[in-house]
C-alpha positions in Angstrom: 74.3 -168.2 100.0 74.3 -164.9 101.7 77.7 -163.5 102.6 76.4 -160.0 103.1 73.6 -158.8 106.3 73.3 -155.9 104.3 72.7 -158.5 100.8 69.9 -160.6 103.0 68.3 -157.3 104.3 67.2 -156.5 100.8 66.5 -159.5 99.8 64.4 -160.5 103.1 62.4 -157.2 102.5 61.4 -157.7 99.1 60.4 -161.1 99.3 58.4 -160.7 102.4 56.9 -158.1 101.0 55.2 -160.0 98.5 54.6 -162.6 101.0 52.9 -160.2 102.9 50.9 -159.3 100.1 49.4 -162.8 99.8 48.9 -162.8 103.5 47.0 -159.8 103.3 44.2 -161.0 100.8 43.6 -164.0 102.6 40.1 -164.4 104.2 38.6 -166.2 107.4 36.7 -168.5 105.3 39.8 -169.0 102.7 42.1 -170.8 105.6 39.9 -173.8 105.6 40.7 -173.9 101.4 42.7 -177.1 101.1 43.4 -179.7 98.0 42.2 -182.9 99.8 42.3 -184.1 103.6 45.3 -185.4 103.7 47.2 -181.8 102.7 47.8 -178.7 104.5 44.9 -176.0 104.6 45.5 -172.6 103.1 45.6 -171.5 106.5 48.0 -174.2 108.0 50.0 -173.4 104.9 49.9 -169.5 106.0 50.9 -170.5 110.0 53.7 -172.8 109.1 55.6 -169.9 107.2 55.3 -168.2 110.3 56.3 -171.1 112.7 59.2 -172.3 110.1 61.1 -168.7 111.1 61.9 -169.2 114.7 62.1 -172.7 114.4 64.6 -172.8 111.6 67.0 -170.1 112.8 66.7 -171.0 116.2 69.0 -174.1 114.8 71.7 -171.8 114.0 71.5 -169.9 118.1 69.8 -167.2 116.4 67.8 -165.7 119.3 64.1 -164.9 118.1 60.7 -165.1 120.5 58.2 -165.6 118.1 55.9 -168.1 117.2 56.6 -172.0 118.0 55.3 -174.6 115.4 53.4 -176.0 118.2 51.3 -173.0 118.7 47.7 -173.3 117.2 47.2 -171.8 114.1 45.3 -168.1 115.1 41.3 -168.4 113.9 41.5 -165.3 111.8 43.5 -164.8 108.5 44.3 -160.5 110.2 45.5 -162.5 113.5 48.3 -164.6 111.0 48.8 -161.9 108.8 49.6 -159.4 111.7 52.1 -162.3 113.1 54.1 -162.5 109.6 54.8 -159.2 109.3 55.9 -159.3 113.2 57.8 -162.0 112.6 59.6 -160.9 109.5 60.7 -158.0 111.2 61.5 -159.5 113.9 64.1 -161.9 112.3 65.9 -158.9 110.3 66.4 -157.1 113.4 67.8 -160.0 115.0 70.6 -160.8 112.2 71.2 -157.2 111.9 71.6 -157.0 115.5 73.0 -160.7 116.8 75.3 -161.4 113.5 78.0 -160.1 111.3 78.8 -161.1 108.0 81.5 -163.0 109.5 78.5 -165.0 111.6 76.7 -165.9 108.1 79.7 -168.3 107.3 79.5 -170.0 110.6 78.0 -174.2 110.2 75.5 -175.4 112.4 73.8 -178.1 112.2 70.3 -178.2 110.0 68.2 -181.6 110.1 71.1 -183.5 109.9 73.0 -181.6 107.5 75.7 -178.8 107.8 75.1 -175.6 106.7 76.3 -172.3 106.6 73.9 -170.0 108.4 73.9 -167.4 104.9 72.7 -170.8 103.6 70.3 -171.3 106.1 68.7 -167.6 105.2 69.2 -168.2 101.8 67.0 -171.6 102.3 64.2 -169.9 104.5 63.9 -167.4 101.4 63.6 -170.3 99.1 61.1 -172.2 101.3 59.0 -169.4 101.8 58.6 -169.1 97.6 57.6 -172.3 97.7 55.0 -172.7 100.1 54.1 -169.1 98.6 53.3 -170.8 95.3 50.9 -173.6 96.7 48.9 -170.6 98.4 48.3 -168.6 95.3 47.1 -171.8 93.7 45.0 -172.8 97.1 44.2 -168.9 96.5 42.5 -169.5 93.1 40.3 -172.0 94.9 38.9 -170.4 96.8 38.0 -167.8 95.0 40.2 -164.9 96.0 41.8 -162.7 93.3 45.8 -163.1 93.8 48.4 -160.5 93.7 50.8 -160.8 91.4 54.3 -161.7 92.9 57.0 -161.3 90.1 54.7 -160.0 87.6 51.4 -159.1 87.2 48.7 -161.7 87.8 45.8 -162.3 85.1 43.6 -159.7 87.0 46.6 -157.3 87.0 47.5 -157.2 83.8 44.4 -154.8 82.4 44.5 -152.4 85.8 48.4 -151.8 85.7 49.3 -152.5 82.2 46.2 -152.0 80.1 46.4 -155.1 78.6 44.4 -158.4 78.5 46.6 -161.3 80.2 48.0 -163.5 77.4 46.6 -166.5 76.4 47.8 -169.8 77.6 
């Protein structure tokens, strides 16, 4: 659990940074990428971790005008991109400018639960690595070389470590 604005901020950056990585390799034709009908597309996927922002910390009075999870999911992989990074952004500025560290031990209700709102960050974090690794495996699918995240990927490892990836 966060205790710290300062502690979030770093972590928020780096981890939305690799985020942003994956966003940015996506393709038109890769959003439709899905595992079967019944599952989330690669795109849906994309759009829901930039929904899930506003609509979790909106739960704790956190004010944030960005995307509702009602909104249709944009028709080009650029368009949601473009709204993740503005949307990332957009949440550290708020917490940096609406809270204190004081404010991240406040509870507020989440889905029934109480939870710190440090927690709450600390979740969104944890929920974004999550739905990160089911892209990168959608990803694969569909044919797209992936970035590495917290360590090279297989088509990394000869470009930024001269080596072959090791054999599984």
């Amino acid at each position: 659990m966060f205790t710290s604005i300062d502690d979030f901020a770093v972590s928020w950056k780096q981890e939305c940074g690799q985020t942003q990585r994956i966003f940015n390799t996506l393709t038109d034709a890769s959003l439709a990428q899905e595992v079967s009908p019944q599952d989330r597309t690669l795109g849906r996927i994309a759009w829901h971790l930039v929904t899930v922002i506003q609509e979790m910390v909106s739960r704790t009075g956190l004010k944030l005008e960005e995307p509702e999870p009602s909104e249709p999911i944009p028709a080009t992989a650029k368009e949601i991109a473009d709204q993740y990074a503005k949307t990332t952004n957009a949440l550290l500025e708020a917490v940096q400018s609406q809270w204190t560290d004081q404010t991240l031990l406040e509870v507020k209700d989440m889905y029934g639960q109480s939870w710190p709102n440090g927690l709450t960050l600390e979740l969104l974090i944890s929920h974004q690595t999550h739905h990160r690794g089911q892209m990168t495996v959608l990803m694969r699918q569909a044919g797209l070389v992936v970035p590495g995240v917290y360590g090279p990927a297989r088509e990394e490892w000869k470009t930024f470590m001269n080596m072959e990836a090791p054999a599984l």
